[in-house]
N, C-alpha and C positions, 0 to 999 in steps of 0.2 A: 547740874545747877550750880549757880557762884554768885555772889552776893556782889554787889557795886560798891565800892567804898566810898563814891560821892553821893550816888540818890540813895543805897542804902536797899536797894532794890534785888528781892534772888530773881535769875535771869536766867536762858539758857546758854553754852558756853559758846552757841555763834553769835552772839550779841556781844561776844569781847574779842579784841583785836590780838594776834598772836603775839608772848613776848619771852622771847630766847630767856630773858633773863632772869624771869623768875621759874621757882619748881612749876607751879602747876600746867606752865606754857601759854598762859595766857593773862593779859594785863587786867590790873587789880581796878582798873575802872572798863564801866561797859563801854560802849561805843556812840551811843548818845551823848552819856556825858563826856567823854573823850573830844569831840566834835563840837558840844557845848565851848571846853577848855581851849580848843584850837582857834575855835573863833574869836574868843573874849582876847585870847595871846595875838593876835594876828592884829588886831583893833587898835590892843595898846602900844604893838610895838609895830606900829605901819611899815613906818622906813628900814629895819630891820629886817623883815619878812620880804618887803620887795626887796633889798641886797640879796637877799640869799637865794631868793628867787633869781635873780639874773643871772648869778655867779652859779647856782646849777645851770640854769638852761645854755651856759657858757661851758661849762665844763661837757656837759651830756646834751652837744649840741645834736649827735644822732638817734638817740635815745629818746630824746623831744620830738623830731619829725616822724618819729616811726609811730611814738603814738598821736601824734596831731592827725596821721597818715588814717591810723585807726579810728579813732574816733570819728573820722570825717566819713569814713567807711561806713560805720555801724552807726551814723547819724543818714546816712544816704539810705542805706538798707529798710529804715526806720521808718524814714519820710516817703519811701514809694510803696507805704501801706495799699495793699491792693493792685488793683492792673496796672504795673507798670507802663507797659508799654501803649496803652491809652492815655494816661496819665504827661507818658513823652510826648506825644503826638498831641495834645491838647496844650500841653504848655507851649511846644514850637507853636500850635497855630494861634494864640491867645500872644505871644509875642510880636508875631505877623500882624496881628489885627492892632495892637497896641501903636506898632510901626508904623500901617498906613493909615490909623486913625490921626495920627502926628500932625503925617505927612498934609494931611487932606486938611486938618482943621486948623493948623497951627499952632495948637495947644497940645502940650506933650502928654503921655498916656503913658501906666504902669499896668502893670499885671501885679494885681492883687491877691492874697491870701484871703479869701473872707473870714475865715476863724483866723487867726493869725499864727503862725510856728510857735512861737515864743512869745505868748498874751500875756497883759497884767493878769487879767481874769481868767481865762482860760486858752488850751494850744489847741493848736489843730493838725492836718498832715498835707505836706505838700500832694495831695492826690486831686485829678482831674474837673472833680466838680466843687473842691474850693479854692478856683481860680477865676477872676474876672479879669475884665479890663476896666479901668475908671481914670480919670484925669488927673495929674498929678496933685495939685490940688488939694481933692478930696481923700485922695493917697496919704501926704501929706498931715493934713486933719484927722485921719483914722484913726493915724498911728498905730501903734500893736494893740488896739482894741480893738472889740468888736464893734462890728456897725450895730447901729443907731435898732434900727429893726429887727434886730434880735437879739438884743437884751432885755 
């Protein structure tokens, strides 16, 4: 156990981020408030934060694709919760149908998430039965909310 020196809070010691430089190995703020600090820094000093941000992603330009690589991985992995390969097979034919819906109406057609991946209010998973087809339109209007009938 170790105490926070910002909330003041005893914690266990995976709740503090490791730090070479003090004795006990671990930094004198937990990791909440550590994140609180980063945020509030990051806010006040925008332009700052994005320089340095570039100027890493410049220096460690391979270091950045290797984990864009990953994460893009472990967000794939994530989002074929369940039968994959139904999943595959419904989103090709849910494509198709989008396609010569187009075709036929003249009005362009998406394939939809009905929960949305990344909701104001809530996510959902790219998996086979929350995918439609709807008019761009309506697509459009959605946006990353949920539809209307199930809120």
């Amino acid at each position: 156990m170790k105490r926070c020196s910002v909330c003041k809070t005893e914690k266990e010691l995976n709740e503090f981020s490791s730090d070479k430089r003090v004795p006990s190995g671990k930094s004198h703020r937990c990791k909440s408030c550590m994140n609180a600090y980063a945020a509030e820094y990051r806010k006040k000093h925008r332009e700052k934060a994005r320089q340095y941000a570039k100027k890493y992603r410049e220096e460690n330009l391979e270091k950045c694709y290797a984990w864009r690589a990953k994460y893009k991985q472990r967000k794939k992995d994530v989002s074929a919760y369940g039968n994959k390969e139904l999943t595959e097979i419904v989103a090709i034919e849910a494509h198709w149908v989008a396609r010569n819906r187009s075709k036929a109406t003249g009005v362009q057609h998406h394939v939809d998430h009905i929960i949305p991946l990344r909701g104001n209010d809530v996510s959902g998973f790219h998996v086979w039965n929350n995918l439609r087809v709807i008019t761009w339109q309506e697509n459009i209007m959605k946006s990353n909310n949920l539809p209307e009938d199930l809120r």
